[in-house]
N, C-alpha and C positions, 0 to 999 in steps of 0.2 A: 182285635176284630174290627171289621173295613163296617163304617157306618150304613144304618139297612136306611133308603129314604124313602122306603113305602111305610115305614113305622117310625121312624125316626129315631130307632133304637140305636143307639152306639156302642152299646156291649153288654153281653149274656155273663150269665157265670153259668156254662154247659151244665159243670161238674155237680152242682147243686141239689138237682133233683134227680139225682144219681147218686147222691152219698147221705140226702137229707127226707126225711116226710116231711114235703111243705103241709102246714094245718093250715093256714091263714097266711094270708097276704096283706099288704098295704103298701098305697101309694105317699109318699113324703117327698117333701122339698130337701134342697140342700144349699149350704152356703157355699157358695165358690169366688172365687177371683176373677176377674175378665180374661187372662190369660189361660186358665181352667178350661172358662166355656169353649173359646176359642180353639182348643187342643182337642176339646171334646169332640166341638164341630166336625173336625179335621182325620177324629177316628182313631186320635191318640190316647187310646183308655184301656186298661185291664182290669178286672176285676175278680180273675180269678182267684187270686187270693186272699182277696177283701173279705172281713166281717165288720161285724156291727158290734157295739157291744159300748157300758154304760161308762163317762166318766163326769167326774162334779155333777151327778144327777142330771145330766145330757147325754142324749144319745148318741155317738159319733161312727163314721168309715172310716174305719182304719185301714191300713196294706193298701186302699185303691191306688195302684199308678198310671196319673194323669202325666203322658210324655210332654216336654218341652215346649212351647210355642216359640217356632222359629223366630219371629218378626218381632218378640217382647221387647229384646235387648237387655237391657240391665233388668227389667221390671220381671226378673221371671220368677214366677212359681217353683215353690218347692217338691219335687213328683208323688212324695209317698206320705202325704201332712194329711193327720187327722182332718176328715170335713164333720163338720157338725149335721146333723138330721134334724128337719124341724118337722116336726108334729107334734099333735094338740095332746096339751098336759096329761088329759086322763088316758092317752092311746100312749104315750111315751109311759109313762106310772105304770100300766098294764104291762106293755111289753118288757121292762126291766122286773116288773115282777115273776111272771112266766118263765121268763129268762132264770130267775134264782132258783123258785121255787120247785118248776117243774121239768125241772131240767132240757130245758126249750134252749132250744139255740135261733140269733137270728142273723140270717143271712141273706148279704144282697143277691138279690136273683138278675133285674137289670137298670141299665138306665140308659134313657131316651126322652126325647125333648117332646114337651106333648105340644097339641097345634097353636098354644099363643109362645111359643119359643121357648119355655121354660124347662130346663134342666131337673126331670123327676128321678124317682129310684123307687123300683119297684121291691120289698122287704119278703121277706118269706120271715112266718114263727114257724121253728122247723124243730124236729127231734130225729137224731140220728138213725141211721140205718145200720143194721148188722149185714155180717155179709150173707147168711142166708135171704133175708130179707133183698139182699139186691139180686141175690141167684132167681127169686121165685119172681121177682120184678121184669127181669130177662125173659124166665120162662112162657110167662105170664104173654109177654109183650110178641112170643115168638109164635105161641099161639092164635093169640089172633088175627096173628100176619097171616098164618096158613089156613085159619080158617078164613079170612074174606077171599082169599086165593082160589080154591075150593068152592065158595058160593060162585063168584065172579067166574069160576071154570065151566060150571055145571050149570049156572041159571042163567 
């Protein structure tokens, strides 16, 4: 996805609030390389198939693929390497415990550079959708399409 620079977002994961009930959100740093940000800048990020998820009692992004930075040369980054998430002890303890206990999952929703330049990620604690659940989400959503349709026709 082509970088947004009215928000400075670099890439969604669409699919997310589509397959997940975000409950909570959070915003975390991330550790990266120079070559990273750079590729990021550039609009070279997926994350659709990224999660999050705990290792040696850290938090990390795994699957994200950050594409190549042309102009690296030898210095380049590896596209699909675990990043580390940094947040504050008791919000990382929380979320890997959520994550065990209640069967929470957490997924990257986006990441975008907030206004001092900084490369954020925005987390969802998320728990699954069934696919009823996504049908009545649709219907739900188709609804209130035709009703403002309807107000907006009549008033």
């Amino acid at each position: 996805m082509a970088k947004d620079t009215a928000t400075g977002t670099v890439a969604k994961n669409r699919r997310a609030r589509y397959d997940y009930a975000i409950e909570d959100t959070l915003e975390c740093g991330l550790v990266l390389t120079g070559t990273e940000v750079k590729a990021m800048r550039a609009g070279k990020l997926n994350i659709s198939d990224a999660y999050v998820g705990p290792k040696d009692g850290e938090l990390f992004l795994m699957n994200a693929h950050v594409g190549e930075y042309k102009n690296a040369g030898r210095f380049q980054h590896e596209p699909k390497r675990a990043r580390k998430i940094l947040v504050h002890r008791r919000e990382r303890d929380r979320l890997i415990g959520a994550a065990k206990r209640e069967g929470m999952t957490l997924v990257p929703l986006s990441i975008y550079f907030n206004r001092r330049g900084i490369a954020k990620l925005s987390l969802g604690l998320a728990k699954g959708k069934k696919t009823v659940d996504k049908r009545r989400d649709i219907a739900d959503r188709d609804w209130k399409r035709r009703q403002s349709r309807l107000i907006r026709d009549r008033g």
